[in-house]
C-alpha angles and dihedrals in degrees: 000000000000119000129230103265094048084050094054097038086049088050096047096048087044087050090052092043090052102043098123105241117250107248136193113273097230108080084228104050124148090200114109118219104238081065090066106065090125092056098059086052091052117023129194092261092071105047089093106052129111097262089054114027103091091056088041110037103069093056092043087046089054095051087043094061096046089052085048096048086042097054091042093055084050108044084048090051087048090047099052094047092052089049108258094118137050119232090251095045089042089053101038088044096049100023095084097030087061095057097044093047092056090043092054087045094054100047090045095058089035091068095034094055095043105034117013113035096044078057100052094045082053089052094047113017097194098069090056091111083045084060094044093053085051080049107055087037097068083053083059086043097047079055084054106044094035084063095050090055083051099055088038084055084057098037081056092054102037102102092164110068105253107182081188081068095055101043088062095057087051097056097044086054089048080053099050103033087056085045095045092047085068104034101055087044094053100038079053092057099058092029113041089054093051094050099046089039102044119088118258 
């Protein structure tokens, strides 16, 4: 018969065994979930609280406005295939959007690879190969983006309405919203902690 101290000490190590890990929110996450010990200590739940919010806010804010260009360049390029638009509405209305999306993107890696991520790896070291994933994702992202200039350069010069075109856009929108939907979440489970927890 086990005393009381065996059974405490066997509940406590069956408990352990058993925590549930904390994992990424996006179902296909790279992030492992040993990387994401500050967001255990802060979850999502709480980014927005009033403790946290002004450290917080102003990255989330970003991310919230390129899912949002992003939705909207692809719910005019639906629209216009299915025949809600006309091929000039459809032009005059995603011409400029597109620029200014990959513009706001670019500025927006730009910052993060040069400034912000090589801090926080100095910061925490050991989510140094988390930083390196985001990383390599804004080259996929550059690919993405690069093509959809491309097909905006064509969509400028097509006079004569081409639903192949279109079509093309719209694929390369179904690609990097997809791929955006995972980056930024994950990019918001390593980053947003480390902004509402560090000093300053």
């Amino acid at each position: 018969m086990m005393d009381t101290a065996t059974n405490n000490t066997l509940s406590a190590t069956i408990e352990a065994q058993t925590k549930a890990k904390v994992m990424p929110r996006h179902p296909e996450s790279r992030l492992v979930p040993d990387w994401l010990f500050l967001y255990e200590k802060l979850p999502a739940s709480e980014w927005y609280s009033s403790d946290y919010a002004y450290k917080t806010s102003g990255w989330l804010n970003v991310h919230t406005n390129i899912r949002k260009r992003q939705r909207i360049l692809r719910q005019l390029t639906e629209e216009y295939l299915m025949g809600a638009l006309n091929w000039e509405n459809y032009r005059s209305q995603i011409l400029e959007r597109v620029g200014m999306h990959i513009l706001k993107l670019h500025q927006h890696h730009s910052v993060e690879d040069h400034g912000f991520f090589p801090d926080f790896v100095s910061s925490y070291p050991q989510l140094k190969t988390g930083f390196e994933i985001l990383e390599r994702d804004h080259v996929k992202l550059n690919a993405i983006l690069d093509e959809l200039q491309g097909l905006n350069d064509e969509l400028l010069k097509a006079n004569i309405e081409d639903k192949a075109l279109a079509d093309r856009v719209y694929q390369n929108l179904v690609t990097g919203t997809e791929f955006l939907s995972q980056h930024l979440t994950d990019e918001e489970d390593l980053v947003v902690p480390i902004l509402a927890l560090r000093d300053g």
